[in-house]
MOPAC internal coordinates of N, CA, C and O (Angstrom, degrees):
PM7 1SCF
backbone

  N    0.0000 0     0.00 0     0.00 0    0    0    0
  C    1.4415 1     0.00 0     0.00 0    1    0    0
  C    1.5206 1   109.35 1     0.00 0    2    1    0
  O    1.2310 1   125.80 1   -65.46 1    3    2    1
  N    1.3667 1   106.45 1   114.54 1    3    2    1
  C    1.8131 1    93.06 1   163.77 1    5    3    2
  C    1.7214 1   140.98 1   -46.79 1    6    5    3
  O    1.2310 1   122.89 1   -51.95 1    7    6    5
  N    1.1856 1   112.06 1   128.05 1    7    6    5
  C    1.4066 1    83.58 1   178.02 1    9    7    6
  C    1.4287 1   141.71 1   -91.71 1   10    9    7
  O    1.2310 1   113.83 1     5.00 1   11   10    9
  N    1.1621 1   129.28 1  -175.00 1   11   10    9
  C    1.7337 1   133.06 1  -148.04 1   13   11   10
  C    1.6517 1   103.99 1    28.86 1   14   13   11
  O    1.2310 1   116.70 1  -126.43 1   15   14   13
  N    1.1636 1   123.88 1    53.57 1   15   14   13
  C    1.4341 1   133.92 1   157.07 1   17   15   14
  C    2.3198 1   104.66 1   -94.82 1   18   17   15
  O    1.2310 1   133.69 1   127.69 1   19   18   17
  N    1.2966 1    91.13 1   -52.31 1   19   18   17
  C    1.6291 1    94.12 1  -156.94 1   21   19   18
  C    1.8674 1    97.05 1   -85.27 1   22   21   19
  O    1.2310 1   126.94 1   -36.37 1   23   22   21
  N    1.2011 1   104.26 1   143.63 1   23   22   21
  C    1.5753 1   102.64 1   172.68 1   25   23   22
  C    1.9069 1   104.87 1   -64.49 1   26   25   23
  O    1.2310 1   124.76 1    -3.13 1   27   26   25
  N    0.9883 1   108.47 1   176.87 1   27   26   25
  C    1.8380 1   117.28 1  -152.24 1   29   27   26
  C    2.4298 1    76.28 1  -114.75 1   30   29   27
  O    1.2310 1   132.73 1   -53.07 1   31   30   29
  N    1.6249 1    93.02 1   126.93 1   31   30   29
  C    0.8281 1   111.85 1  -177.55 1   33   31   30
  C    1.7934 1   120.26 1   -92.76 1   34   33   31
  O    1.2310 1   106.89 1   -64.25 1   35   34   33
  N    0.7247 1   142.01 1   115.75 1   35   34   33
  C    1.7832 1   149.67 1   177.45 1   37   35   34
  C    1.5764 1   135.24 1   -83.29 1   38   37   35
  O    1.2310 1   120.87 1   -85.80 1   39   38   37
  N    1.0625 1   115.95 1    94.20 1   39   38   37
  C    1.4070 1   117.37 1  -167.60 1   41   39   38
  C    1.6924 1   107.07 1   -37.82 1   42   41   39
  O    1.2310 1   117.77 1   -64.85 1   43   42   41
  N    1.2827 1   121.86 1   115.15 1   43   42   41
  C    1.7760 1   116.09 1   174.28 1   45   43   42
  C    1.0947 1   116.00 1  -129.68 1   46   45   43
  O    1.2310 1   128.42 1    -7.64 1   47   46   45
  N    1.7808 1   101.39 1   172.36 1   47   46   45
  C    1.5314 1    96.89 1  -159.29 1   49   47   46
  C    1.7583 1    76.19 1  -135.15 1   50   49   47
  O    1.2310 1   121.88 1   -40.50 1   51   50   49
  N    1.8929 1   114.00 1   139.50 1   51   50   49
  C    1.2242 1   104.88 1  -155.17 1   53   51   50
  C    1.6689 1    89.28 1  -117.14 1   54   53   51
  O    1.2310 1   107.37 1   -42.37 1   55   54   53
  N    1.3839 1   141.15 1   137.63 1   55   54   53
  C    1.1719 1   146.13 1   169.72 1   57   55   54
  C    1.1021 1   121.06 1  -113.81 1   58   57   55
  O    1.2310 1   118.66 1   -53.58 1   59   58   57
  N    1.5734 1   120.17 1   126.42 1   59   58   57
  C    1.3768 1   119.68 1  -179.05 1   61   59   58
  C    1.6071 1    82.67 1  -135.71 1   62   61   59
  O    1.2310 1   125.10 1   -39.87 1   63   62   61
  N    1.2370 1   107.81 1   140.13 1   63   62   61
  C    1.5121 1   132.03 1  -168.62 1   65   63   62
  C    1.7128 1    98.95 1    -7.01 1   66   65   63
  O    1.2310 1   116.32 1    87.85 1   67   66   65
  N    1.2942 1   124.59 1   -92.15 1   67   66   65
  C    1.8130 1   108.76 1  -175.72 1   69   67   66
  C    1.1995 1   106.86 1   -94.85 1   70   69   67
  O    1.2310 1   107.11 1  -153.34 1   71   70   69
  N    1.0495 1   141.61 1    26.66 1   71   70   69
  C    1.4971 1   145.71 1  -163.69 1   73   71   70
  C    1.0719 1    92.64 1  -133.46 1   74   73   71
  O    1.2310 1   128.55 1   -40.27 1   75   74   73
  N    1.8924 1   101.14 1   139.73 1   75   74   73
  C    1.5218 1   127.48 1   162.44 1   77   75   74
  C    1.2027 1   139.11 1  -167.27 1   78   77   75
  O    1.2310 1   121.10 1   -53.89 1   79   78   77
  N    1.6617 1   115.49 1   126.11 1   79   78   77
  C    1.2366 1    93.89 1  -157.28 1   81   79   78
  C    1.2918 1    99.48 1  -137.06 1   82   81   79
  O    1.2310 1   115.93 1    -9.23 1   83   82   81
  N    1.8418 1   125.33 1   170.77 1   83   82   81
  C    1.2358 1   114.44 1  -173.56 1   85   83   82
  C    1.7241 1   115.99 1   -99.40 1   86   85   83
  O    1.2310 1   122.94 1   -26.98 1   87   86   85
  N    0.9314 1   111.97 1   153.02 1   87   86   85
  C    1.5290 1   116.51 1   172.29 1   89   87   86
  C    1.5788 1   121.15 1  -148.27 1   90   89   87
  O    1.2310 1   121.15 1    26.46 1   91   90   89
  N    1.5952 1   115.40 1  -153.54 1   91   90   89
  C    1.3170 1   113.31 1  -172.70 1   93   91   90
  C    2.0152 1    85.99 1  -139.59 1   94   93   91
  O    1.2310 1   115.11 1   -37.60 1   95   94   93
  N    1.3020 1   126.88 1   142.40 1   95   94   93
  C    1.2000 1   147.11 1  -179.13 1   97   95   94
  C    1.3237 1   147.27 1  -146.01 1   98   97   95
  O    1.2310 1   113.37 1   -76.45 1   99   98   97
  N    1.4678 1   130.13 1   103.55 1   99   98   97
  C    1.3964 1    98.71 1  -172.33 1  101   99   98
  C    1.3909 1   146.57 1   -76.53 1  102  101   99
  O    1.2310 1   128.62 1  -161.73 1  103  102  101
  N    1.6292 1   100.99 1    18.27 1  103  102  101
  C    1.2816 1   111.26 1  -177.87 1  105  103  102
  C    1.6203 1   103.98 1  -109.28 1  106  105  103
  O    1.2310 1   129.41 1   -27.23 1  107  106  105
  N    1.3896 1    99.47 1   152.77 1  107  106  105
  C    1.6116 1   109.67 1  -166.76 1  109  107  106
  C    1.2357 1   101.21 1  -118.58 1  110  109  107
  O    1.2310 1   119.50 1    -0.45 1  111  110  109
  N    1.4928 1   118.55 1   179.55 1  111  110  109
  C    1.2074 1   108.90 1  -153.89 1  113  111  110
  C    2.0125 1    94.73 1  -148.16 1  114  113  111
  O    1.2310 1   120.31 1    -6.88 1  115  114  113
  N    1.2881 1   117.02 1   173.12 1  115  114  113
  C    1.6103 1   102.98 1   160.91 1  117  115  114
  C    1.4053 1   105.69 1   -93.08 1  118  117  115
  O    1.2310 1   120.00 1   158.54 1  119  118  117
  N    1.5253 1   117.61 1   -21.46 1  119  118  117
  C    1.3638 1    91.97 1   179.30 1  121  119  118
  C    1.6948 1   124.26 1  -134.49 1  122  121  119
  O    1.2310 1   125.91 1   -32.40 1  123  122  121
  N    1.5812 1   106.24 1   147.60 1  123  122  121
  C    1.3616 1   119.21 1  -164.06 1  125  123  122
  C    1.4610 1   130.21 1  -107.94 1  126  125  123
  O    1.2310 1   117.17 1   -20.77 1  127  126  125
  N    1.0211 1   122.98 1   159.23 1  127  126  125
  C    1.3665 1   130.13 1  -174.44 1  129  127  126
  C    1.5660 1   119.62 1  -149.31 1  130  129  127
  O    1.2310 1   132.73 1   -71.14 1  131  130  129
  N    1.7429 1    93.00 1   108.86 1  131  130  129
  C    1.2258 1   108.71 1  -174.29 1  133  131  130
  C    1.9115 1   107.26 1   -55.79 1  134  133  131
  O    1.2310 1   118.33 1   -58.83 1  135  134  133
  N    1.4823 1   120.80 1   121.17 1  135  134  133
  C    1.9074 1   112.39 1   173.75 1  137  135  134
  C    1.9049 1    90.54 1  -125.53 1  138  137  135
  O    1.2310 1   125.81 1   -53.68 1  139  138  137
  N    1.5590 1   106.44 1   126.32 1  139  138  137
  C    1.3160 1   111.60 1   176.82 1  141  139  138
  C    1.8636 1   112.96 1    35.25 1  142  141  139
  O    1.2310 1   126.63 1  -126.09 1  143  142  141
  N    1.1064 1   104.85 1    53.91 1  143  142  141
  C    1.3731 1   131.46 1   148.52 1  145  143  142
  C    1.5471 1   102.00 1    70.07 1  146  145  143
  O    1.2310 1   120.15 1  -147.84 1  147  146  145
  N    1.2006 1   117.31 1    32.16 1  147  146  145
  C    1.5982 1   137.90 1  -174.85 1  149  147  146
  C    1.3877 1    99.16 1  -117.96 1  150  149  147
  O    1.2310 1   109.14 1   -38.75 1  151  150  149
  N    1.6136 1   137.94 1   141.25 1  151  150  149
  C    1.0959 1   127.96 1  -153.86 1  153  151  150
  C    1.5363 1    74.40 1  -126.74 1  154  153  151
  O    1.2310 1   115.33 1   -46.11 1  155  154  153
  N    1.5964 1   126.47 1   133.89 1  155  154  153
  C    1.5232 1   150.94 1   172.29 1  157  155  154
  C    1.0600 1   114.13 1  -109.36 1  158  157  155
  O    1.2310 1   124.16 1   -59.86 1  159  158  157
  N    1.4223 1   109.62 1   120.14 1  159  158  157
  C    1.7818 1   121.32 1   162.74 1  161  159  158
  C    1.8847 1   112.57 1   -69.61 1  162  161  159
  O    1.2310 1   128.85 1   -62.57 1  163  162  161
  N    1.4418 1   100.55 1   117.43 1  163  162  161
  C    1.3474 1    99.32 1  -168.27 1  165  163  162
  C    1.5744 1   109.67 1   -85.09 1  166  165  163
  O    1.2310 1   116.15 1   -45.65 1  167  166  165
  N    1.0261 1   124.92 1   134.35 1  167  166  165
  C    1.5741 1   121.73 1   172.72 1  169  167  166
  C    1.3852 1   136.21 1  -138.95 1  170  169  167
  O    1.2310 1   123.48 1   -75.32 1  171  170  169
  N    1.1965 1   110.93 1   104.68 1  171  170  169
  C    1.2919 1   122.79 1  -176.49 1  173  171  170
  C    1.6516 1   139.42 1   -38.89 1  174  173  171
  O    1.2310 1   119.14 1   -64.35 1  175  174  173
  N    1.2248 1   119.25 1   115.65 1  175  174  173
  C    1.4818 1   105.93 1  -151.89 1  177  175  174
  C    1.9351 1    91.88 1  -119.70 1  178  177  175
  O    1.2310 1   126.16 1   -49.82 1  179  178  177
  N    1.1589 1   105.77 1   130.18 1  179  178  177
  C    1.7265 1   117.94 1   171.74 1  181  179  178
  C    1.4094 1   104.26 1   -44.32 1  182  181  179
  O    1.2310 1   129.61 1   130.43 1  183  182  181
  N    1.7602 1    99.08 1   -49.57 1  183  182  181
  C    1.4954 1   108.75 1  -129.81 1  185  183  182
  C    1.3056 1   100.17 1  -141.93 1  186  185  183
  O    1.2310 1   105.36 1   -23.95 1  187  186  185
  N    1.1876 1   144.72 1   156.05 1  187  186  185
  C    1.5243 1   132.61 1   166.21 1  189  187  186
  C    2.0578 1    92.37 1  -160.26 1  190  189  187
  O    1.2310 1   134.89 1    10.27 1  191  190  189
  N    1.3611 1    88.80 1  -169.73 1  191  190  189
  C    1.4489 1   124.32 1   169.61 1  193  191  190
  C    1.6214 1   112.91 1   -63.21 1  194  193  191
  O    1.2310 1   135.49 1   137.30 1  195  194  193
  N    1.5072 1    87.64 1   -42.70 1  195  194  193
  C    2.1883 1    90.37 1   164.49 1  197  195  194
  C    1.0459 1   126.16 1   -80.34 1  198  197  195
  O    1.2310 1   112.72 1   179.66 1  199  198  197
  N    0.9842 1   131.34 1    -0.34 1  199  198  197
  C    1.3731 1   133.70 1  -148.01 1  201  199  198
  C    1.8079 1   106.11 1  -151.21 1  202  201  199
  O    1.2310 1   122.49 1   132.05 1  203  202  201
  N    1.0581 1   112.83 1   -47.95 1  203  202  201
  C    1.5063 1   111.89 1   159.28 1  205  203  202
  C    1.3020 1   134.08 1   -17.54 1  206  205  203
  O    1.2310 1   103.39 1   -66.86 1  207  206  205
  N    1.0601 1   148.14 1   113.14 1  207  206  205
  C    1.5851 1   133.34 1   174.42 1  209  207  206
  C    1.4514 1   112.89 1   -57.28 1  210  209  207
  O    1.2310 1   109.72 1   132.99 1  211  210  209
  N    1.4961 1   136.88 1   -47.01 1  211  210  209
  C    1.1863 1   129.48 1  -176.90 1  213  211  210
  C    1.4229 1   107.37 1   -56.93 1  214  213  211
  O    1.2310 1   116.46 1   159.76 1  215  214  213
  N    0.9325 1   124.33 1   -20.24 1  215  214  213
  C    1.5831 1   125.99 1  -165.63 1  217  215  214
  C    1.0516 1   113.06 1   -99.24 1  218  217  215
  O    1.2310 1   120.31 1   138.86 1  219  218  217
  N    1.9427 1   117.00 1   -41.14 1  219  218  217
  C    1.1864 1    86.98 1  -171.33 1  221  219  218
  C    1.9434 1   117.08 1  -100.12 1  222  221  219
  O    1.2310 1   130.57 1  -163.95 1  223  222  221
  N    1.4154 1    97.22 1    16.05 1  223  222  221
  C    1.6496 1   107.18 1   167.93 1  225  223  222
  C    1.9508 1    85.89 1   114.70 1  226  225  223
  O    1.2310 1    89.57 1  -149.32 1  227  226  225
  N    0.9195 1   167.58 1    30.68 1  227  226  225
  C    1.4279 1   159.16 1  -120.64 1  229  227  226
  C    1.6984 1    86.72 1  -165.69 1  230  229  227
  O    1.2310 1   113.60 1   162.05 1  231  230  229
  N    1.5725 1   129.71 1   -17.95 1  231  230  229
  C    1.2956 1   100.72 1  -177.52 1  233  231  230
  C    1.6359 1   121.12 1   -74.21 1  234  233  231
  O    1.2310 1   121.80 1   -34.06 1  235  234  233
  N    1.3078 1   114.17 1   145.94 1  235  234  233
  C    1.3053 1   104.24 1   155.80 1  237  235  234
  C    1.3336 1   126.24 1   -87.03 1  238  237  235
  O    1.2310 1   117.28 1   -28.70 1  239  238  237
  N    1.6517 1   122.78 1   151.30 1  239  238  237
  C    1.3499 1   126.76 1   179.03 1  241  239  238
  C    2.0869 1   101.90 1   -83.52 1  242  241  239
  O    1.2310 1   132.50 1   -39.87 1  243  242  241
  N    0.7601 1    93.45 1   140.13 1  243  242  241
  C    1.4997 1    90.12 1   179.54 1  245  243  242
  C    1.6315 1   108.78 1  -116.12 1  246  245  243
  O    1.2310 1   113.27 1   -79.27 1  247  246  245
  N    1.2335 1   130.33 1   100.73 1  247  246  245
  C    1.2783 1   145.07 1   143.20 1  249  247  246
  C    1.9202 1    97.42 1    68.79 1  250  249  247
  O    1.2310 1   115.51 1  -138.02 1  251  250  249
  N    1.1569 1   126.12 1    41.98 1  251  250  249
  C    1.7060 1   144.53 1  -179.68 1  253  251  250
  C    1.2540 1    94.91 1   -48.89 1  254  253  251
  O    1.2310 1   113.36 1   112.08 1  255  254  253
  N    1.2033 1   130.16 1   -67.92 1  255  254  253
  C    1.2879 1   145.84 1  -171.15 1  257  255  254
  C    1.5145 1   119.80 1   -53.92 1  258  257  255
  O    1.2310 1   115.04 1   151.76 1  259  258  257
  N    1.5385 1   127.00 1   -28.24 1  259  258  257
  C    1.0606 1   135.75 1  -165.51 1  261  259  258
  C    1.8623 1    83.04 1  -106.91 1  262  261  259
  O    1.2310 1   115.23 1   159.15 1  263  262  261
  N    1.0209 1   126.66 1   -20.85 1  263  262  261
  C    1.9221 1   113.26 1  -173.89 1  265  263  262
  C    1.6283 1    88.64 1   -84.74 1  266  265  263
  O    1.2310 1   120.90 1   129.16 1  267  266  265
  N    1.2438 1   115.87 1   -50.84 1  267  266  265
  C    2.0161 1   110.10 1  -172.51 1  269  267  266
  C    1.1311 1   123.82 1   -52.04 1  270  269  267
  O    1.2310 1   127.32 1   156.04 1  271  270  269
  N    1.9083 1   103.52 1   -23.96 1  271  270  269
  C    1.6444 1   127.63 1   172.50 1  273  271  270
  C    1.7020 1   118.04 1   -54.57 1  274  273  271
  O    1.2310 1   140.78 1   118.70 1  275  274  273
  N    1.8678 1    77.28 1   -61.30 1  275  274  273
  C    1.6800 1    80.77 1  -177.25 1  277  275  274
  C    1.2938 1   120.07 1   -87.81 1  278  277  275
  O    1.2310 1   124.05 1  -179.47 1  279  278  277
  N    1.5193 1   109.83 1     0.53 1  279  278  277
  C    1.4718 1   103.65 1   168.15 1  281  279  278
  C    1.8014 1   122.88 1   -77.75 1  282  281  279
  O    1.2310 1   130.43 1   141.42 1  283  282  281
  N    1.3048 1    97.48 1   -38.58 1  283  282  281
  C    1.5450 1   118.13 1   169.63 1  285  283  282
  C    1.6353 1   104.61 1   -50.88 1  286  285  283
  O    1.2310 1   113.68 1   120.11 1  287  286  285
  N    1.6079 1   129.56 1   -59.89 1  287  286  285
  C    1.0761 1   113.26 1  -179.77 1  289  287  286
  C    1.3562 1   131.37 1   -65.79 1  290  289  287
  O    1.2310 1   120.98 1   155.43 1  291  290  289
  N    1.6091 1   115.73 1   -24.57 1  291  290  289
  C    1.6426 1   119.04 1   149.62 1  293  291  290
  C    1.3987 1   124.25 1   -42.02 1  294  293  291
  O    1.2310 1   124.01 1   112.67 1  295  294  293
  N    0.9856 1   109.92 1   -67.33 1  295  294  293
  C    1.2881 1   125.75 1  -158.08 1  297  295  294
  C    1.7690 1   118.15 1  -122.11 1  298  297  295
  O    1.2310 1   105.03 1  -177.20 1  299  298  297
  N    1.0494 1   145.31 1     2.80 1  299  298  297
  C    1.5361 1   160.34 1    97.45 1  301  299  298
  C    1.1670 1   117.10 1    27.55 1  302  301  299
  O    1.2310 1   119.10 1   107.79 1  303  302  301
  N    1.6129 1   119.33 1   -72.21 1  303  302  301
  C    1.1047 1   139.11 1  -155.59 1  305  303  302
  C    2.0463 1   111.18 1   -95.06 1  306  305  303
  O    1.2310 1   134.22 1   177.87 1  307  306  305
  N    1.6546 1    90.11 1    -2.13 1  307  306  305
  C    1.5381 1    79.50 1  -178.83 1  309  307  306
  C    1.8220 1    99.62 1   -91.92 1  310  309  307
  O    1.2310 1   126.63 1   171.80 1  311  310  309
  N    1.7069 1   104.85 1    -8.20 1  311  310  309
  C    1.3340 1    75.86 1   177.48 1  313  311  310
  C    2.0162 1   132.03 1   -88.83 1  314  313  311
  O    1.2310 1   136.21 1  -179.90 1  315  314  313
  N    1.5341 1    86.23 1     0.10 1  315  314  313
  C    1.8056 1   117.52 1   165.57 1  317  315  314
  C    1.0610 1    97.83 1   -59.20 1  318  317  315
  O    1.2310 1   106.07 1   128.35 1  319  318  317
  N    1.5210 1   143.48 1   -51.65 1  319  318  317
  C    1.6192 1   144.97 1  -138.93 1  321  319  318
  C    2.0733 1    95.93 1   -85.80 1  322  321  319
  O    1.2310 1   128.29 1   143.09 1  323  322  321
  N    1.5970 1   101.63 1   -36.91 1  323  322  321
  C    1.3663 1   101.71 1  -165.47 1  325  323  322
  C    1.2152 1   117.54 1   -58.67 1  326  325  323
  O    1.2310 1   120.10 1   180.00 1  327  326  325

């Protein structure tokens, strides 16, 4: 790899309300947390993979069946015409 090509990477520790996990990041943070004597950029996450609705099974489907409906009656019939 050439160098001063890649941004400079930061050991982090990622928090989403009770969840946390460790990683590597290039964003830094003001505040840190020493884990097994490695000093972690902590970073606050809205939203994650835990917490997500698609993820964690919580989404609702909203009316799928009624968009394939009205798409079929738009557009359906042009493939009858061919």
């Amino acid at each position: 790899m050439k160098a001063e090509t890649h941004p400079t990477n930061f050991p982090a520790l990622f928090v989403d309300g009770d969840h946390e996990w460790q990683g590597i990041s290039t964003m830094s943070s003001g505040e840190t947390k020493t884990i097994d004597g490695i000093e972690h950029q902590v970073i606050r996450l809205e939203i994650s993979a835990f917490t997500h609705p698609f993820y964690t099974g919580q989404k609702k489907i909203v009316d799928t069946a009624g968009r394939v409906e009205k798409f079929m009656r738009r557009y359906g019939n042009q493939q009858n015409n061919k």
